[in-house]
N, C-alpha and C positions, 0 to 999 in steps of 0.2 A: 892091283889090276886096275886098268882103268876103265872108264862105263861104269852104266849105272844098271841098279837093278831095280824094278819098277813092280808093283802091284798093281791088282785091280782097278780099285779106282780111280787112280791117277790117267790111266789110257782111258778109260770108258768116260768122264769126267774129261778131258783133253779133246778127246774125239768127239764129244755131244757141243763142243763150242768150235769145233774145228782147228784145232790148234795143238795137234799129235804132233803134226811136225817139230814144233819148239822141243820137245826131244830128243831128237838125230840132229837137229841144230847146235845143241847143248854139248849132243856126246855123239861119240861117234858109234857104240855099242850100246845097244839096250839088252838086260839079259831079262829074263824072266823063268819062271817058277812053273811047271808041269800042271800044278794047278788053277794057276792064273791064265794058263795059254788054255787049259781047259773051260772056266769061268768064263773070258772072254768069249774065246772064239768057239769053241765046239758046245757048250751050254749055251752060251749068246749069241747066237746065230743071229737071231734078228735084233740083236741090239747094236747102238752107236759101240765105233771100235773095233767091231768085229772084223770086218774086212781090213779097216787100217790094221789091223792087229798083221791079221795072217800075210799083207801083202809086204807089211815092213820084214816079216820072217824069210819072206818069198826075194825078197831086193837083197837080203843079210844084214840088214843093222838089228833088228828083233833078234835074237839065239834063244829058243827053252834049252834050260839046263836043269840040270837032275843033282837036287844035292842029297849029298853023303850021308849027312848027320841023323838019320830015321828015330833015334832017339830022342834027341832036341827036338823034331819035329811035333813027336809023339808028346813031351812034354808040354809044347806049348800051346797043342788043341785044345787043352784045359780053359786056356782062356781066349783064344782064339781062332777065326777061321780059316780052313785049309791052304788058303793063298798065302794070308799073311806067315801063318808059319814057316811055307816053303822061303818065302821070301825072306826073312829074318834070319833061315839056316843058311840059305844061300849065299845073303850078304857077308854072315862069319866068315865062310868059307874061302868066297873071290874076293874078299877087302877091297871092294869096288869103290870109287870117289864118291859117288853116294848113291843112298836109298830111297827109293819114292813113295810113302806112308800117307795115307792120310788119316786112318782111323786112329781117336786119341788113345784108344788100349794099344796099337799095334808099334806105336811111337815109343807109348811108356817103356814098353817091352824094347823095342831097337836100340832106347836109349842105356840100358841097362846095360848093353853088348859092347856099348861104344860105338854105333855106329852111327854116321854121319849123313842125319835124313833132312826132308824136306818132302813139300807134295806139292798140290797144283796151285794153291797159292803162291809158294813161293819161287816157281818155275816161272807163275806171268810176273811176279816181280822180278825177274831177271830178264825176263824178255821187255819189260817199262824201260829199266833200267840201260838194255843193249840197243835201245831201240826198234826191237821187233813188233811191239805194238803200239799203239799210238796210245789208247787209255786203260790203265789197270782198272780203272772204277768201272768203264762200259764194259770190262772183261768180267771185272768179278759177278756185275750183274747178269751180265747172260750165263755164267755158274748158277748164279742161283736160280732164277728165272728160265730157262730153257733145258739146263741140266738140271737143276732139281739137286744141287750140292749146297749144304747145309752151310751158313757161311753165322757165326757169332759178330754181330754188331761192334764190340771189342776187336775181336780182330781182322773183322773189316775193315774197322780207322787204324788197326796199326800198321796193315798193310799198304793203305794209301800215306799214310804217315814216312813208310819206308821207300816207297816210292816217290815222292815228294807232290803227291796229289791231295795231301790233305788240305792245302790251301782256298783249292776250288772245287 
């Protein structure tokens, strides 16, 4: 199936730097998880993404979808939060082009399934890359700095590294 399917993070993280858009840029379908559309928008009423959230649902490129697999779900609360589980069932299930992760348990976990993730780092490296933005470095910093997204000094240089900003 093609689109991607998206967690938490990634939207509320995109939305606090302004730049949700770069995912209906990317894909033409965003799917998301019952609990994530929950998280976001109806628990985070007054947080960044809430509104992008619900109006992308409202335009149709946003869909919540309801996955199947209540078992695997079940399983995987063990180690993680209600979002990410729906989202890791969901992605088995639509074999979407990829997944949008940012938490490292929730990766470990995707990567196990085989499925093919990335988060909002590597979404502005594609947007450096297509020419959507002009600096991955002035983006990563308003990540950190205005969103309050946890960024590793390691891979902070390898993403400027991959983007070919580690020069300057």
């Amino acid at each position: 199936m093609p689109g991607a399917i998206c967690d938490s993070s990634t939207l509320i993280h995109l939305a606090k730097i302004k730049r949700l858009h770069l995912l209906r840029d990317f894909h033409k379908d965003i799917f998301i998880a019952p609990a994530v559309w929950r998280e976001v928008v109806q628990e985070g009423r007054e947080w960044p993404g809430s509104s992008e959230v619900e109006q992308g649902r409202q335009a149709g490129w946003i869909e919540v979808v309801e996955p199947a697999n209540r078992p695997l779900i079940h399983f995987l609360q063990k180690d993680l939060h209600d979002g990410e589980c729906e989202t890791i069932a969901l992605a088995i299930e639509l074999n979407p082009d990829v997944v949008f992760l940012d938490e490292s348990e929730a990766r470990r976990t995707a990567r196990v399934y085989g499925l093919n993730i990335t988060g909002v780092i590597g979404i502005l490296i594609r947007a450096k890359r297509e020419g959507r933005i002009t600096s991955l470095r002035e983006e990563l910093n308003r990540l950190r700095n205005e969103a309050g997204f946890w960024i590793g000094n390691d891979v902070y240089k390898k993403a400027l590294q991959a983007s070919g900003e580690d020069k300057y």
